[in-house]
Residue, then its C-alpha position, 0 to 999 in steps of 0.5 A: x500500500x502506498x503512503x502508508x508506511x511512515x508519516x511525514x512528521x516521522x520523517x522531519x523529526x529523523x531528517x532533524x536528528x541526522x542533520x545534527x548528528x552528521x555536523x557534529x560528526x565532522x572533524x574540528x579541523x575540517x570544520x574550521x578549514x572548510x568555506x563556510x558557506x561551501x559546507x552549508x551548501x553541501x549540508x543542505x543539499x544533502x539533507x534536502x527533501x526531493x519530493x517525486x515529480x511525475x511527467x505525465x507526457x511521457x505516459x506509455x502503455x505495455x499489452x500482453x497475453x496473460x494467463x489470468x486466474x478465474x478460479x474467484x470470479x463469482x460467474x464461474x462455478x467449480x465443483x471442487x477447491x482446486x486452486x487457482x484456474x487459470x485462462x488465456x486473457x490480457x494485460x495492460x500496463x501503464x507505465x509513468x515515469x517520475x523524478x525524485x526520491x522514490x521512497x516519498x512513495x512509502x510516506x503518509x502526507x500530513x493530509x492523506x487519502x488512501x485508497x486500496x486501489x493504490x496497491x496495483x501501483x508499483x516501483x522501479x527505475x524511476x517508473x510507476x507501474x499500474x497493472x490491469x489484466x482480465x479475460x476479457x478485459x476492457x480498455x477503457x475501464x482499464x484506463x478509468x481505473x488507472x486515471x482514478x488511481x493516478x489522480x490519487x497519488x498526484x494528490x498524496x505527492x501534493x500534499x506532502x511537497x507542500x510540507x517539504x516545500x517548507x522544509x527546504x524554505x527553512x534548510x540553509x538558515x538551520x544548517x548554518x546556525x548549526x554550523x556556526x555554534x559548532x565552530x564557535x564551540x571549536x575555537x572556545x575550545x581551542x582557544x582554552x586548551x591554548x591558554x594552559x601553556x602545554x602541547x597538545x597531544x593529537x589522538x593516534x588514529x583520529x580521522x581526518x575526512x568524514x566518509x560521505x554515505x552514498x546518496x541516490x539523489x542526483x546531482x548533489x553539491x560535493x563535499x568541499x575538499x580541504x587539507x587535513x592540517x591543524x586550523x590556525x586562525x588568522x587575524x582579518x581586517x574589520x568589517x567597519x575597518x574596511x568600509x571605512x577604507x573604500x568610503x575615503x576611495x569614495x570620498x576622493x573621488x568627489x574630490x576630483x568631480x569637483x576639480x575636473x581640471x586638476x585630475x583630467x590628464x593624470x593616469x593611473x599611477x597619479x590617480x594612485x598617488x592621491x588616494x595613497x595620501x588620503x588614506x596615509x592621512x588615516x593610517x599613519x603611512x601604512x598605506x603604500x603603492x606599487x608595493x612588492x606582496x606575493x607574486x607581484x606588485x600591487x597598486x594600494x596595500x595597507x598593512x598592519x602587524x607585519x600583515x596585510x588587511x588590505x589590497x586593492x589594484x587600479x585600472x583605467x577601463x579598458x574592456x571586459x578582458x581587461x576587467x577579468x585580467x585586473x581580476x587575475x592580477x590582483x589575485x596574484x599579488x595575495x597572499x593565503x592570509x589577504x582576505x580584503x581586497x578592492x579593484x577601482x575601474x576609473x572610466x574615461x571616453x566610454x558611457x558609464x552606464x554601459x562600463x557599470x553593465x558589463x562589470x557586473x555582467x563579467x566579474x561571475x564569469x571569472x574562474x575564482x568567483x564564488x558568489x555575490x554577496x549584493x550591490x552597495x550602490x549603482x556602480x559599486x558590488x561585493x563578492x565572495x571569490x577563492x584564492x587560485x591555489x586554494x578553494x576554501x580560502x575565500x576573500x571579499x572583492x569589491x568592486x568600484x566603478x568611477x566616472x573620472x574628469x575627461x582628457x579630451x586631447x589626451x589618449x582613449x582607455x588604455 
């Protein structure tokens, strides 16, 4: 019989206790190394519900000759109990293929409605089978049983979407809450065992990779993959910290709005130059440019401790492959420990509507990004790209669009 054999309430409460049970299964290290958000996806594609979907347009119909036994049938008189009697008739089977996690089949909705008829119904490879045969069998009742038969299962698989529909909506905010006590308890911990001045002993033998369970759905989002080192946090540049450094960027630039003749034959490097002073003047002389870090030199680095809190790279606009290729030159100049970074686009001799739009359009295209996280205004936007080398180690890029004074003699975009 179908959706009887356990009810979708059943099924939430043991959905709940695995999700929870398979976090804190996950070795700290991998927890704390992993990209929080790359982990949350794979947690909560794993543990999403996936309702069977029926395509009723590619419904089809199978005909056979069928021994059918009689043996029941009350027109019939046998003068003695022999068992089944069997005689020549047909058989038609209708097959409607579905997509999903076949066991939702066994499910009680929260709402059901059952039928005995639902037991000719039947199972496999991503099919629904509903088998008819007789003596003489007539097709179109056949096909009205079958319909009838259908309409109740579409129902069943209707009401039980609307409660996995619910689930689904919810997934993501509840593994990522879980996921985040539980690297918060890692590092309290850490951070404790640290503070009582000895070494620590690491467990002979302790796993360092969580065996993933075979899933039958497809596709699933992969594991992310990480190294199997001891976590070691780094320190990274406040929030307030960095939105302060882009709102003197934005602040010099009104300056040269306002003085366009003072800024219209200056290049890149000049343009540099007075965004350095700027923030020199709010960071003591830790802002500098052309400044060696990592493969290559960067245009504006501010440094702090001995440690990088902030890159960016400035370039006159010069087309999409050049924005993709700014992209990729400042990538190169940071290190694994630079997780704030800005690319400023000045334009010049080109509409800035139409610069705006293919900035937008090209940075999802590169190879390292990640996400988006929004736009911050009409010609600024934030994402979350990777390091090239290493996937989990995730930076914030900004990226800000600035109509500067016009040269009118000098050169076009270089």
């Amino acid at each position: 019989m179908l959706f009887q054999r356990i009810s979708i309430f059943d099924v939430l409460q043991h959905q709940e206790r695995m999700l929870k049970d398979k976090i804190q299964s996950l070795e700290s290290n991998y927890v704390l190394n992993a990209s929080e958000s790359d982990l949350v996806a794979w947690l909560a594609a794993d543990f999403k519900l996936d309702i069977p979907v029926l395509d009723e347009s590619k419904i089809e119909v199978e005909q056979q000759e069928k021994q059918v036994d009689v043996s029941r049938d009350p027109r019939r008189i046998f003068m003695h109990n022999v068992g089944p009697f069997y005689v020549p008739g047909i058989e038609l089977t209708f097959i409607v293929p579905f997509t999903g996690d076949a066991t939702f089949f066994d499910v009680q909705p929260q709402s059901a409605i059952l039928s005995t008829a639902g037991s000719r119904a039947q199972m496999a490879n991503g099919e629904i089978r509903f088998t008819y045969a007789g003596e003489n069998l007539d097709g179109s009742s056949a096909k009205r049983q079958f319909e009838a038969e259908l309409q109740l299962i579409k129902q069943n698989l209707q009401n039980l979407k609307a409660s996995a529909d619910q689930h689904n909506k919810n997934l993501e905010q509840q593994v990522r809450q879980q996921v985040t006590q539980r690297k918060e308890k890692l590092l309290r911990d850490a951070k404790m065992v640290a503070s009582l001045g000895f070494p620590v002993k690491h467990r002979n033998g302790a796993p360092v990779t969580y065996a993933v369970p075979v899933q039958k759905r497809k596709p699933k989002i992969e594991r992310p993959a990480t190294t199997s080192s001891t976590f070691q946090p780094e320190p990274v540049l406040a929030l307030e910290e960095y939105e302060n450094i882009l709102s003197i960027i934005r602040n010099m630039v009104r300056v040269m709005e306002q003085s366009p003749k003072a800024f219209e034959t200056m290049g890149e490097e000049d343009l540099r130059t007075h965004f350095l002073v700027q923030l020199n003047g709010q960071y003591e002389g830790r802002a500098t440019g052309e400044t060696f870090n990592f493969q290559g030199k960067t245009d504006i680095l501010i440094r702090e401790g001995g440690k990088n809190v902030f890159i960016a790279e400035c370039k006159i606009w010069g087309g999409e492959q050049k924005f993709l290729e700014t992209i990729d030159q400042l990538l190169s100049y940071l290190s694994w420990r630079d997780t704030k970074a800005a690319v400023l686009i000045f334009n010049r001799n080109v509409k800035f509507s139409e610069v705006i739009k293919k900035m937008f359009e090209s940075a999802p295209t590169h190879k390292c990004y990640k996400r988006t996280i929004g736009k911050l205004d009409e010609s600024t936007s934030r994402y979350v790209f990777h390091q090239p080398a290493d996937p989990n180690r995730e930076l914030t890029l900004t990226v800000m669009a600035f109509d500067i004074p016009t040269n009118l003699k000098g050169p076009g975009p270089k």
